[in-house]
Every structure is written in C-alpha cells, then in structure tokens.
N, CA, C and O atoms as a DFTB+ gen file, in Angstrom:
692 C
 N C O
     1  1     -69.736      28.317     -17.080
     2  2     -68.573      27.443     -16.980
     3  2     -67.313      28.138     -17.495
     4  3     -66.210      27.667     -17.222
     5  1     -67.442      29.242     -18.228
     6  2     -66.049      29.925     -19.048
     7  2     -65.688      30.755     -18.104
     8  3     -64.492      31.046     -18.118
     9  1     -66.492      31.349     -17.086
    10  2     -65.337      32.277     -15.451
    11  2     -64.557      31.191     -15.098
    12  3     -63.442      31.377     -14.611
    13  1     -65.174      29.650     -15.351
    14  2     -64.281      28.598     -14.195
    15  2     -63.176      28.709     -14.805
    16  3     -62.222      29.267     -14.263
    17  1     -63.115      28.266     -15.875
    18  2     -62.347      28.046     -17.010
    19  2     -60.630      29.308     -16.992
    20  3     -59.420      29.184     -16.798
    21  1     -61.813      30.623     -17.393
    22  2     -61.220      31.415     -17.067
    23  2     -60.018      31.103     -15.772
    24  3     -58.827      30.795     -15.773
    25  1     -60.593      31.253     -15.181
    26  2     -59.647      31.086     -13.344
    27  2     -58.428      30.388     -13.344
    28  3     -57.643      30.872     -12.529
    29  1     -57.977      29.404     -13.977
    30  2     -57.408      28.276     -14.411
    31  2     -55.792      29.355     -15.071
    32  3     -54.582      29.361     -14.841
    33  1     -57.065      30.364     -16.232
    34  2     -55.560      30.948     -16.681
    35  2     -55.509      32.446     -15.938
    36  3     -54.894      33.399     -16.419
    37  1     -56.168      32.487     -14.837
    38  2     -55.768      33.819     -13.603
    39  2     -54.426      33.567     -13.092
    40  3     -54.061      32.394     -13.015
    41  1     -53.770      34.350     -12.790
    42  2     -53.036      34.494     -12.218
    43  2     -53.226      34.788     -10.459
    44  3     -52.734      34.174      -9.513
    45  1     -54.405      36.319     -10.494
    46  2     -55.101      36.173      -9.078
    47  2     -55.655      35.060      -8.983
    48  3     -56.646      35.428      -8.352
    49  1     -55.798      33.938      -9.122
    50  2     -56.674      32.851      -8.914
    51  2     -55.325      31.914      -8.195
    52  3     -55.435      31.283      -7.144
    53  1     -54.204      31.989      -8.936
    54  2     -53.202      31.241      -8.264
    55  2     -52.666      31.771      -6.859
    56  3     -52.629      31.315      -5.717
    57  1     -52.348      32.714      -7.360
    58  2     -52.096      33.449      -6.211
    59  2     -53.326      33.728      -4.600
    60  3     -52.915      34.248      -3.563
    61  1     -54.282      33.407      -4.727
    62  2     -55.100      33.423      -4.026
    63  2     -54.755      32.216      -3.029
    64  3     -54.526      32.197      -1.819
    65  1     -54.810      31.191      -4.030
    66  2     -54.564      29.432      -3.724
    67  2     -53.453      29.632      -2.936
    68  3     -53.594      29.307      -1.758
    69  1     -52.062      30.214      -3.368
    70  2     -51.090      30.691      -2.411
    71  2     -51.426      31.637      -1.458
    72  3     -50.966      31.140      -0.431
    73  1     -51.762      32.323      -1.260
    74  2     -52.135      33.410      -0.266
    75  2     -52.658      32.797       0.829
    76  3     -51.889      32.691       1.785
    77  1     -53.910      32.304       0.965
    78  2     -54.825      31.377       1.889
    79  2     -54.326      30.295       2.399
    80  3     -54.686      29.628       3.368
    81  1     -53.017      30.110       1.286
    82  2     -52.453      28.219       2.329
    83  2     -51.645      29.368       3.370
    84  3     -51.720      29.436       4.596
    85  1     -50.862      30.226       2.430
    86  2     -49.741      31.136       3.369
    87  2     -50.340      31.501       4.895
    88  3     -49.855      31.075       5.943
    89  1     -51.657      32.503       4.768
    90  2     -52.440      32.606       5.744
    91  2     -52.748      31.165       7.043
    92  3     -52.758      31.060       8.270
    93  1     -52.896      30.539       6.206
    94  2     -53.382      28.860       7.197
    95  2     -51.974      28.607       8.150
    96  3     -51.809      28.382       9.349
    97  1     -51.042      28.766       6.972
    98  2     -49.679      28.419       7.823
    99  2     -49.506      29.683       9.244
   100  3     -49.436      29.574      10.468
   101  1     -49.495      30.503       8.555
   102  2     -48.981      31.491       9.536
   103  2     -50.106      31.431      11.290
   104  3     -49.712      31.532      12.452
   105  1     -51.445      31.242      10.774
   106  2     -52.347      30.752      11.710
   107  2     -51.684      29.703      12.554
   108  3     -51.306      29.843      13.717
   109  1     -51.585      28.474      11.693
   110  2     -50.643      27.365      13.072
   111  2     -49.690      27.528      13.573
   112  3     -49.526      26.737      14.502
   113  1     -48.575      28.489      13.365
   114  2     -47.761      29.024      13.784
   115  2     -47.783      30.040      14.711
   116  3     -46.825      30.379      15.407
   117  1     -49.450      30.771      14.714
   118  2     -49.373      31.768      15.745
   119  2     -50.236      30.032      16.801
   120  3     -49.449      29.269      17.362
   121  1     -51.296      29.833      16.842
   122  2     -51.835      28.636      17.538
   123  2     -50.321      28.189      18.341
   124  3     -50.185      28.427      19.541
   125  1     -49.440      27.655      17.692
   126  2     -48.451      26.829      18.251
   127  2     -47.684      27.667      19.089
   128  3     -47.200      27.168      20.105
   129  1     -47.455      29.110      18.779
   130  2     -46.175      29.920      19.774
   131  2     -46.830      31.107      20.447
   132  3     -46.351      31.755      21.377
   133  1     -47.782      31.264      19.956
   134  2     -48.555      32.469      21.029
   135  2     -49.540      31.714      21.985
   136  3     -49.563      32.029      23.175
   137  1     -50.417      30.647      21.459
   138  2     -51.475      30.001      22.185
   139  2     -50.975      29.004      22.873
   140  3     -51.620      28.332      23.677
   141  1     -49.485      28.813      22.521
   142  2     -48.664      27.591      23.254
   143  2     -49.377      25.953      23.115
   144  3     -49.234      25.075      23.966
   145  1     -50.235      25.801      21.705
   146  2     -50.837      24.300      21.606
   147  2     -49.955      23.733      20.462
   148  3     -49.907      23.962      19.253
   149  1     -49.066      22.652      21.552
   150  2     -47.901      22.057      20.564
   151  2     -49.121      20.898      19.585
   152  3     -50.202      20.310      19.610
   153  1     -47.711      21.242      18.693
   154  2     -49.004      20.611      17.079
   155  2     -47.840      19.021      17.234
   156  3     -46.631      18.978      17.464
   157  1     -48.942      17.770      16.969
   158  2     -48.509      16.623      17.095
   159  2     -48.052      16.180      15.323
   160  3     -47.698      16.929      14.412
   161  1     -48.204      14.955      15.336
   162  2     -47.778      14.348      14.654
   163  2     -48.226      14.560      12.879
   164  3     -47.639      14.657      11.801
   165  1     -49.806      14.555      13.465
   166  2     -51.243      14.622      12.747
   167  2     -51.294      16.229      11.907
   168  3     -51.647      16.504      10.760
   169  1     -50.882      16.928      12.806
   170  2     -50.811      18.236      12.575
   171  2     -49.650      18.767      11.733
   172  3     -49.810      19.614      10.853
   173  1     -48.298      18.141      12.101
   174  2     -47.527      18.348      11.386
   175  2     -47.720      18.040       9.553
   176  3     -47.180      18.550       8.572
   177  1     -48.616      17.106       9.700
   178  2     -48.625      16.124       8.283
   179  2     -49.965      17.664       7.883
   180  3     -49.558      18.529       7.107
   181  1     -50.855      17.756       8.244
   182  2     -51.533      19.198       7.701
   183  2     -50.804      20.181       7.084
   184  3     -51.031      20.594       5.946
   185  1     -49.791      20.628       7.930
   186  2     -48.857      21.561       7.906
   187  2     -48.475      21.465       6.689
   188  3     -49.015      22.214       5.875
   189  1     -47.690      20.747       6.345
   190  2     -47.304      19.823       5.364
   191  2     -47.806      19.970       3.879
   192  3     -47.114      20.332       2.927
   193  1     -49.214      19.602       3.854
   194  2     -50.149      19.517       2.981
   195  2     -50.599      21.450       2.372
   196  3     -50.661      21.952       1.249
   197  1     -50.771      21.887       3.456
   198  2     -50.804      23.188       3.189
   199  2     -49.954      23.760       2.549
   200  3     -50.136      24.714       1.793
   201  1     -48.736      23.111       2.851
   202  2     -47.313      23.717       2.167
   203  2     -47.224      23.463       0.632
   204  3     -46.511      24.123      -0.124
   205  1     -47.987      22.487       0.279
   206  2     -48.171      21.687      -0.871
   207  2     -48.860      22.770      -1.489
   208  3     -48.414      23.366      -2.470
   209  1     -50.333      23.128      -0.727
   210  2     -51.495      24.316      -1.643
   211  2     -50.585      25.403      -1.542
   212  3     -50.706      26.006      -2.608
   213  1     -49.639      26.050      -0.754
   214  2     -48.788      27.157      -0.966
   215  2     -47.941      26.939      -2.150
   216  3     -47.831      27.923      -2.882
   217  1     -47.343      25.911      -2.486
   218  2     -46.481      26.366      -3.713
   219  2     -46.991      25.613      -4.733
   220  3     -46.193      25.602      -5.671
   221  1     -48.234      24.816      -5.008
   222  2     -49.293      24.388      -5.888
   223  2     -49.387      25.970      -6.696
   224  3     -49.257      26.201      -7.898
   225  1     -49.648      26.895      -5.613
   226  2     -50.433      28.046      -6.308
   227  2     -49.297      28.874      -6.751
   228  3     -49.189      29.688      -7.669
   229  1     -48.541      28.479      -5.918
   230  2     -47.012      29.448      -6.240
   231  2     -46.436      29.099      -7.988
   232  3     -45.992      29.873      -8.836
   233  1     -46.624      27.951      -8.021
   234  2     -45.912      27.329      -9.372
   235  2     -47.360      28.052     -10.364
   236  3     -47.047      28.939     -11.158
   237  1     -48.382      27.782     -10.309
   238  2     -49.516      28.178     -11.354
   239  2     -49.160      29.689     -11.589
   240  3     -48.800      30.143     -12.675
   241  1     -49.295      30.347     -10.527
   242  2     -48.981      31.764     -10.615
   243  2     -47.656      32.220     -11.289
   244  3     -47.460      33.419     -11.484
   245  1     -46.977      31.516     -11.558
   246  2     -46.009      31.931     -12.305
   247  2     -45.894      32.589     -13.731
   248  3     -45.381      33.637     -14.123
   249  1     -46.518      31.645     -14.305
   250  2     -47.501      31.528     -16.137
   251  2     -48.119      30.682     -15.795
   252  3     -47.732      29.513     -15.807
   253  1     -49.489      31.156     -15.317
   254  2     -50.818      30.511     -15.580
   255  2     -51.444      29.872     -17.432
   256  3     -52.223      28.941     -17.638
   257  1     -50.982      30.478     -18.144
   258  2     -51.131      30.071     -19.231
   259  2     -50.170      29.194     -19.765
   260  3     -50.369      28.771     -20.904
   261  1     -49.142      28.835     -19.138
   262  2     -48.107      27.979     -19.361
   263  2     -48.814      26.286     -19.061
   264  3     -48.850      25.831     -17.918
   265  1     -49.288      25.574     -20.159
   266  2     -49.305      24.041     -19.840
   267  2     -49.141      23.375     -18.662
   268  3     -49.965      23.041     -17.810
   269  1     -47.406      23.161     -18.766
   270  2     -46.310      23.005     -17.959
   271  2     -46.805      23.388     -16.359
   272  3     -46.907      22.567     -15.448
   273  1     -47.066      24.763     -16.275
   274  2     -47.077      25.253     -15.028
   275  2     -48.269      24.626     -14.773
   276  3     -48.448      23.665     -14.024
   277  1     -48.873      25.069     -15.269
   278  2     -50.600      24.732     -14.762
   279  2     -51.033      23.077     -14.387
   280  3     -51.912      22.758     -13.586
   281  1     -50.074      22.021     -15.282
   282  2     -50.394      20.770     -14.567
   283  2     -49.792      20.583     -13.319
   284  3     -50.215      19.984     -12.330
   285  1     -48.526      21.308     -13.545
   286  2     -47.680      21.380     -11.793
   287  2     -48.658      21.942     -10.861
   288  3     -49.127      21.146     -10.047
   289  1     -48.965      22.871     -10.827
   290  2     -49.640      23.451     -10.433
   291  2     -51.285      22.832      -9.872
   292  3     -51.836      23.150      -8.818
   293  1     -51.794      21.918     -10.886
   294  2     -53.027      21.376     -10.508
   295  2     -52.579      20.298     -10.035
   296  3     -53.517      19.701      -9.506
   297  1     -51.366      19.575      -9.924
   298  2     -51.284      18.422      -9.773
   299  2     -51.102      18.073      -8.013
   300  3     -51.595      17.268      -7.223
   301  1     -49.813      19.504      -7.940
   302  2     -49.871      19.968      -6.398
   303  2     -51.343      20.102      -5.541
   304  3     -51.625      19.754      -4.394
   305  1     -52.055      20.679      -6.471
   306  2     -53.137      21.194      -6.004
   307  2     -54.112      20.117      -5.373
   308  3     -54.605      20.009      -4.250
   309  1     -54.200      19.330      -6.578
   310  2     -54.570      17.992      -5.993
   311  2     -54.459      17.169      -4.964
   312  3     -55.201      16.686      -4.109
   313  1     -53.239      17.130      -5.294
   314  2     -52.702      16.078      -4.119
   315  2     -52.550      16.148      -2.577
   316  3     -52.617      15.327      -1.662
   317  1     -52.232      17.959      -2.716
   318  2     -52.139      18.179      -1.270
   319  2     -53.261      18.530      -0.421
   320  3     -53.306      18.359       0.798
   321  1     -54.558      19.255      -1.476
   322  2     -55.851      19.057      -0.710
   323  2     -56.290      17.733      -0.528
   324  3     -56.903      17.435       0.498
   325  1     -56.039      16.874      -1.435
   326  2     -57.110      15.303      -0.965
   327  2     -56.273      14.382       0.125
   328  3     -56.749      13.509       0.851
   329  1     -54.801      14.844       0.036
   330  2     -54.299      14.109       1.159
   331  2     -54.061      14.763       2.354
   332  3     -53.720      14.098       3.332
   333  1     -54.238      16.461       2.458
   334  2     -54.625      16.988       3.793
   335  2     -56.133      16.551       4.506
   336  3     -56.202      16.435       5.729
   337  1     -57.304      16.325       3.647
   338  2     -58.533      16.084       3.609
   339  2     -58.168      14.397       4.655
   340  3     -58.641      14.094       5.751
   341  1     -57.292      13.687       3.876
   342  2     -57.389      12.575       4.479
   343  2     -56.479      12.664       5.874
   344  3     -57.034      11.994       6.745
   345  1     -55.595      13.111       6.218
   346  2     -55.326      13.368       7.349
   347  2     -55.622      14.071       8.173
   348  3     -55.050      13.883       9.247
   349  1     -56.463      15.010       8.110
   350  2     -57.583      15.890       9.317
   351  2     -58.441      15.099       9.463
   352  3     -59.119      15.202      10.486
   353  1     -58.822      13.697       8.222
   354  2     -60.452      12.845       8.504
   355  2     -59.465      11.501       9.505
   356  3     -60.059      10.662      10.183
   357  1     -58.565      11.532       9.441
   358  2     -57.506      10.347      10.039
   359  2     -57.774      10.926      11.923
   360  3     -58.044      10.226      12.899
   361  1     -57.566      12.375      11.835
   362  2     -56.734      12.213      12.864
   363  2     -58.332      12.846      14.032
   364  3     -58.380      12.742      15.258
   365  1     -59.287      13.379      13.233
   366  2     -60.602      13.688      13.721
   367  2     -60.821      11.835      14.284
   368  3     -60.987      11.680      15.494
   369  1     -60.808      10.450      13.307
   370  2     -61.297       9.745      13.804
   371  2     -59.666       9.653      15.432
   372  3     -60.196       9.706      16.541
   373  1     -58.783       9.591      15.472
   374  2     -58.136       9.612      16.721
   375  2     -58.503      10.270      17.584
   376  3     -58.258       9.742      18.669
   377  1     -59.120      11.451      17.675
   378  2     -59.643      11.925      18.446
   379  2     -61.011      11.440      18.808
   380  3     -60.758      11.183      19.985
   381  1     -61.652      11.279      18.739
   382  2     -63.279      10.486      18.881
   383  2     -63.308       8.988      18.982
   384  3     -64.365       8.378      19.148
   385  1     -62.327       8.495      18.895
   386  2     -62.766       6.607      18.972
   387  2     -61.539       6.672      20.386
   388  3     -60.403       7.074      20.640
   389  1     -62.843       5.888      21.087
   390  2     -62.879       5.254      22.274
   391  2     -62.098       4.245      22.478
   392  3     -61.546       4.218      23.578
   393  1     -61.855       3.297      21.656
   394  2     -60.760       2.179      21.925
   395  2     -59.313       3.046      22.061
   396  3     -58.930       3.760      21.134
   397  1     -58.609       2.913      23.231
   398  2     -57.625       3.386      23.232
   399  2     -55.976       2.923      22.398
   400  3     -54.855       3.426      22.323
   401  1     -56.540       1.913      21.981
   402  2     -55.308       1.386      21.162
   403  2     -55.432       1.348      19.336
   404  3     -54.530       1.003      18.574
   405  1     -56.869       1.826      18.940
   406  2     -56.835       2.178      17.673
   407  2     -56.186       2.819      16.827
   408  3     -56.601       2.917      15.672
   409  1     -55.123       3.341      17.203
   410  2     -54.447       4.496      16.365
   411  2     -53.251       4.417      17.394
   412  3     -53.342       4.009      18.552
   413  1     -52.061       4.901      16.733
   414  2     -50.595       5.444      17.605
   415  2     -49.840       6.585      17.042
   416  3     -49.020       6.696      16.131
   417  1     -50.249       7.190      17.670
   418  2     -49.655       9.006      17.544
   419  2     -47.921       8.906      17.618
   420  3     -47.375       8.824      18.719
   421  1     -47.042       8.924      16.221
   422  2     -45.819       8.810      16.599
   423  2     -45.151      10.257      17.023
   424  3     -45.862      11.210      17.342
   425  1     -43.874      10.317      16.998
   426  2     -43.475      11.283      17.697
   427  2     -42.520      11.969      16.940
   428  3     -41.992      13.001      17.353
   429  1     -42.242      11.414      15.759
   430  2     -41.436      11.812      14.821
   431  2     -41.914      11.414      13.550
   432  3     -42.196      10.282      13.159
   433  1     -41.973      12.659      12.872
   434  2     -42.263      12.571      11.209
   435  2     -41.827      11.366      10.578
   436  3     -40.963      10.658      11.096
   437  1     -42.417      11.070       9.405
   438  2     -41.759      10.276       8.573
   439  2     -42.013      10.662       7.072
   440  3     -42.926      10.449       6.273
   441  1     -40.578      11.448       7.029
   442  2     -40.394      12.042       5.869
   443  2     -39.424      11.732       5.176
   444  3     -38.355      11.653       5.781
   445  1     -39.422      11.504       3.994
   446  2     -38.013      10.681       3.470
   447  2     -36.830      11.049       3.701
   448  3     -36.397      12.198       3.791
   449  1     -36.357      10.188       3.786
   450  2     -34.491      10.403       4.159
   451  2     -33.744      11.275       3.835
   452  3     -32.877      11.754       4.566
   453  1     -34.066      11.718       2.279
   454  2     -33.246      13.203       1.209
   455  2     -34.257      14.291       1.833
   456  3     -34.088      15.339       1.209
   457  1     -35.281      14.447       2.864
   458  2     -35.838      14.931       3.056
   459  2     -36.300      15.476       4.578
   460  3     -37.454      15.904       4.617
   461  1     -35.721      15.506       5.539
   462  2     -36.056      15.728       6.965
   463  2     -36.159      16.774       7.129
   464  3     -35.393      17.568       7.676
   465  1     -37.416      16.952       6.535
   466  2     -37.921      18.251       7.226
   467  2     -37.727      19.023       8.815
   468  3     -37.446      20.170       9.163
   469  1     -37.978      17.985       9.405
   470  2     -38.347      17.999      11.013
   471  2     -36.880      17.885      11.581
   472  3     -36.570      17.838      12.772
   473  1     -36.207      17.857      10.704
   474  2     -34.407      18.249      11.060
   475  2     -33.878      19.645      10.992
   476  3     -33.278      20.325      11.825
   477  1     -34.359      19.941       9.476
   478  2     -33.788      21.136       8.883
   479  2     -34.617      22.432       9.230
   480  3     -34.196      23.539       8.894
   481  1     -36.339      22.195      10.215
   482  2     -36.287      23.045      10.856
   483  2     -37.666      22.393      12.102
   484  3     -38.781      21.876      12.049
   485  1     -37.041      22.677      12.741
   486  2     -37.675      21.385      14.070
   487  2     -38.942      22.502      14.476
   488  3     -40.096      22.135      14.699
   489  1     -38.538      23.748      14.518
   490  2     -40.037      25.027      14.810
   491  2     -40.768      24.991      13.952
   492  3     -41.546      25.944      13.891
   493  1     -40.843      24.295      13.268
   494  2     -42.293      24.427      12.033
   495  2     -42.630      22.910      12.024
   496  3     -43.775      22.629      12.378
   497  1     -41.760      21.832      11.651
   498  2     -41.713      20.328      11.863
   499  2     -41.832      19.670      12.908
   500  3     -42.501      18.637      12.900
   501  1     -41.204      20.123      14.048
   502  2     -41.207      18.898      14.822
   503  2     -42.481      18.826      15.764
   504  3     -42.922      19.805      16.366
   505  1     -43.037      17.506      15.821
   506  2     -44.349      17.084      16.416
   507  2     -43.503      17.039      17.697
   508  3     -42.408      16.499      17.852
   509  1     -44.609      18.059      19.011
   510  2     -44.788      18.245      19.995
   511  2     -45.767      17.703      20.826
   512  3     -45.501      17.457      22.003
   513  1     -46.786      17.504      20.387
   514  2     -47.921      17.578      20.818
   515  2     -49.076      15.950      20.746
   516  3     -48.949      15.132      19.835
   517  1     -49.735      15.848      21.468
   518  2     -50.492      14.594      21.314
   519  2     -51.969      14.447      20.757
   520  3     -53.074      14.868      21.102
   521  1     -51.369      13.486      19.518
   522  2     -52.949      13.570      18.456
   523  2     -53.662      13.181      19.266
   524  3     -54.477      14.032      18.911
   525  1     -54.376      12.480      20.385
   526  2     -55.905      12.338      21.061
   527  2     -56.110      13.433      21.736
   528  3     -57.286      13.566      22.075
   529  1     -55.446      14.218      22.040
   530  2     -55.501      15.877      22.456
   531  2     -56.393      16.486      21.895
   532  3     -56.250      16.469      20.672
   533  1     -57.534      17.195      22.351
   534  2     -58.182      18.230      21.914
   535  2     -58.263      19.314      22.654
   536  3     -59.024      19.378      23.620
   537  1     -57.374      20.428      22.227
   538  2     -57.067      21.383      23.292
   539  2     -57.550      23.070      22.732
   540  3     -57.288      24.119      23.320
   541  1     -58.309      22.911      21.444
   542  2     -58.714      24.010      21.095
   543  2     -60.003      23.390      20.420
   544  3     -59.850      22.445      19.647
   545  1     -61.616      24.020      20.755
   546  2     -62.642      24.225      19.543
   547  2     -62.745      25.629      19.229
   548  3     -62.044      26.583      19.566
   549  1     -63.651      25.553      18.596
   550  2     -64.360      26.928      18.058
   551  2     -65.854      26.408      17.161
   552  3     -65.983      25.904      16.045
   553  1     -66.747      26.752      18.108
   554  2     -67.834      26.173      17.133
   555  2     -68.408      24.842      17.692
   556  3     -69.555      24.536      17.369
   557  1     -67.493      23.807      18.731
   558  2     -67.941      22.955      18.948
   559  2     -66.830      21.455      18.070
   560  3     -66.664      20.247      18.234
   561  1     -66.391      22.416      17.258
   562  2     -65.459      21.581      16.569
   563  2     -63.742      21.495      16.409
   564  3     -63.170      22.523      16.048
   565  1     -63.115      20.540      16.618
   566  2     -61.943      20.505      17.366
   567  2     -60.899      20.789      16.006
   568  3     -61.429      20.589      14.913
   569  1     -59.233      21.309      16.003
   570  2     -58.684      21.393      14.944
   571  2     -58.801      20.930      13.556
   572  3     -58.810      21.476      12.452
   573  1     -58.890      19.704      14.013
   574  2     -59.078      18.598      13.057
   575  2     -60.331      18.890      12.201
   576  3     -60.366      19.335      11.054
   577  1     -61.121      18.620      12.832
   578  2     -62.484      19.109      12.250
   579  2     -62.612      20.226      11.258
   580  3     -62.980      20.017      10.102
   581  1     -62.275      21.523      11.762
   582  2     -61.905      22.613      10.662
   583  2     -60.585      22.166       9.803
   584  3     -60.561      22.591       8.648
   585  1     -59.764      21.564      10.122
   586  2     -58.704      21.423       8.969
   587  2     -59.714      20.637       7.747
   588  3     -59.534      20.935       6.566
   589  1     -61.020      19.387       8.229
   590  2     -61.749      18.333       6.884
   591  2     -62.142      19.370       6.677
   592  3     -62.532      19.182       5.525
   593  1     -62.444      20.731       6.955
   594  2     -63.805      21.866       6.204
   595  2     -62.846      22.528       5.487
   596  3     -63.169      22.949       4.376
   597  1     -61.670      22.719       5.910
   598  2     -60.512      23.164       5.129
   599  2     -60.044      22.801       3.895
   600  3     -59.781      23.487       2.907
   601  1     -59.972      21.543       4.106
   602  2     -59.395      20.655       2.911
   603  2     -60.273      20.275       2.245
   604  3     -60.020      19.980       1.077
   605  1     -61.627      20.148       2.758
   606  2     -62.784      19.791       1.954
   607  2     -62.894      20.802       0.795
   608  3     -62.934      20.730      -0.433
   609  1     -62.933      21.987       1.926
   610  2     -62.968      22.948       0.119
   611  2     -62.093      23.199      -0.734
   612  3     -62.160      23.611      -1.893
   613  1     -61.233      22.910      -0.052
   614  2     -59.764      23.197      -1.505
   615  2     -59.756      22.118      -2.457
   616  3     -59.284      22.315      -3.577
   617  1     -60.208      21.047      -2.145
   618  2     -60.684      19.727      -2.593
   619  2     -61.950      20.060      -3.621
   620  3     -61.946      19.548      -4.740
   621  1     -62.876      20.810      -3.264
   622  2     -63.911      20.787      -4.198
   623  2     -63.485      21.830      -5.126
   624  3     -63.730      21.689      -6.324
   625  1     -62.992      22.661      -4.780
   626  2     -62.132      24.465      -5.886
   627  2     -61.839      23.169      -6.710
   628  3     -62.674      22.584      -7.399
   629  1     -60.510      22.798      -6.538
   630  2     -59.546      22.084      -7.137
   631  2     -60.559      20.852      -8.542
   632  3     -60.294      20.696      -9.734
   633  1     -61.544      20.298      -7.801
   634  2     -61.935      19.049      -8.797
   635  2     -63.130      20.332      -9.719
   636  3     -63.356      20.214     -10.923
   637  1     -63.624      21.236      -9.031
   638  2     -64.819      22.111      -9.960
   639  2     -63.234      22.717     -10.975
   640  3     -63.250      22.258     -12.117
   641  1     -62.213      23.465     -10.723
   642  2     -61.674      24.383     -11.434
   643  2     -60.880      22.796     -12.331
   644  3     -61.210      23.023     -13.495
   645  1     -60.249      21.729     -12.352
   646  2     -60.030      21.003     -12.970
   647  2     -60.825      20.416     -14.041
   648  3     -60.408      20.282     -15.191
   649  1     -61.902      20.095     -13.661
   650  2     -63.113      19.595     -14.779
   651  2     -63.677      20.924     -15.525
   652  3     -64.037      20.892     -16.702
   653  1     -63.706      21.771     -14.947
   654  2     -63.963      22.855     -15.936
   655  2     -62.064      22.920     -17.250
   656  3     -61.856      22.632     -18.428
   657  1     -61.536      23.237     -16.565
   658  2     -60.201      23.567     -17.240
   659  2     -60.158      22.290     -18.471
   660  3     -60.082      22.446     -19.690
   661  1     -60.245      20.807     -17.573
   662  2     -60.703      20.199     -18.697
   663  2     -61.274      19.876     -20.252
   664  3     -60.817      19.521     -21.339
   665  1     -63.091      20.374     -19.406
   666  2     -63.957      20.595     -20.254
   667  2     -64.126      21.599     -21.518
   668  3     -64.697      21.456     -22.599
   669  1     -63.487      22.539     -21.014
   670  2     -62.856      23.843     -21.774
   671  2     -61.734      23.591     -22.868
   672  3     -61.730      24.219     -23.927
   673  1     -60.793      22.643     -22.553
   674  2     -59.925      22.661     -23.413
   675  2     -60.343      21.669     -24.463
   676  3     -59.986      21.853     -25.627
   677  1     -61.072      20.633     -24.133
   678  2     -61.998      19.975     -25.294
   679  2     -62.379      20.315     -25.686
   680  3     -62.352      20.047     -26.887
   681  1     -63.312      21.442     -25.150
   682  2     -64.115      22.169     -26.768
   683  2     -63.361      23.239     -27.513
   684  3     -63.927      23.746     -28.481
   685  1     -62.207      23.627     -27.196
   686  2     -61.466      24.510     -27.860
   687  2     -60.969      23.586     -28.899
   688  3     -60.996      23.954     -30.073
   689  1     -60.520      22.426     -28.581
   690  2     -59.523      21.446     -29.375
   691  2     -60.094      20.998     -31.211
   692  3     -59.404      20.254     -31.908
C-alpha cells in the first residue's frame, strides 16, 4: 500500500494522469479531422471531462507534495473521471435503446454563460455530429463503449490512489 501512497506524492504519477488525458484528446481530434467522424453532443461532454483529467494532473504535478495541490488535483481527478464515466454510460445507453424518443441529442453545448466553450473555440467544442450514430468500432465496441473502459479506469486509479493517500496519511498522523 506505501508505492500507492507513494504515487500520490510522484510527480511522474501526475504527469502521467496529464499525459494520457493529453494523448486521448489529441486521438479525438485526429478521429474528428483526419477520419472526418464529427463528434456530437455526447462526445463533446467526454472531451470535456478529459480536459478535466488533463489539468487534474497538470495542477498535482506542480508540487505533488503540496496539500493544496494535491486536493485540487484529486478533486479534478475525481470528478472528471466519474462524470466522463457517466456520460460515455449515458450516451452508450443512446446508442442501443430502441425507443426512438428516449433520449435527445442537442446540438449545442450547455456550458455556462462566463463560459462558452463551444464559442471561444467551435474546432474542439462544437457538436457536429449525431449521438445515435455509431460510425466507428474496434473490437465490436462503439466510441462510447471504450470512452466507459476509459473512464472506468481513471475512476478506479483515482478511488485506489485516493484511499490509499488517505489511509496513509492516518497512520502518519
């Protein structure tokens, strides 16, 4: 349990967390302008979330041993894996349920007002594309699908390296 622990005050450990969202991004970005598969609504909100594990890890990596940083840092971490997790499991069920009126794929973000993303840069933000669309697998399994295996694990890093970081600082205390 003291490598987990350890990891917490890595610096390569943050930086990793940044590296791999960076990588993910740059992936939907080649998908979207080389493979020409406009990313919808659903996708944008991934996007999004990833951006969250990019500077989650960005802020830890700063001073990993810094308090301060490290709850920023886990807190990002948190939030943006369990709520990417829930929007790849959102938009997997849009794709697979048969009732055609279960779900409505909008067409524009909804991002707060001090905040328009999908204004300030419409090539990375703006939803193109239609969430009941499945226009790429690999494996048998459609975007969505690898984004829950995606987020699933940054989701489990995140709650194993938290409860350790935890557990660790209790028994130091």
């Amino acid at each position: 349990m003291n490598w987990i622990s350890s990891l917490s005050h890595s610096r390569p450990a943050w930086v990793l967390l940044a590296v791999s969202a960076f990588v993910f991004e740059a992936v939907a970005l080649f998908f979207q302008y080389q493979m020409e598969l406009a990313p919808c609504i659903m996708c944008i909100y991934q996007r999004t979330a990833m951006l969250g594990l990019l500077f989650a890890g960005l802020v830890g990596a700063i001073n990993p041993s810094n308090t301060i940083f490290k709850i920023v840092g886990f807190s990002g971490w948190g939030l943006a894996s369990i709520w990417g997790w829930l929007i790849a499991r959102e938009h997997t069920n849009m794709q697979t349920t048969t009732d055609p009126f279960a779900f409505t794929c909008d067409i524009v973000p909804n991002f707060p007002e001090f905040l328009p993303l999908h204004e300030w840069l419409p090539s990375f933000f703006a939803a193109t594309g239609d969430c009941g669309n499945i226009d790429w697998q690999f494996m048998n399994m459609s975007m969505p699908n690898w984004m829950e295996v995606i987020f699933a694990f940054y989701s489990v890093c995140f709650i194993t390296a938290f409860a350790a970081y935890l557990f660790c600082s209790k028994r130091q205390s």
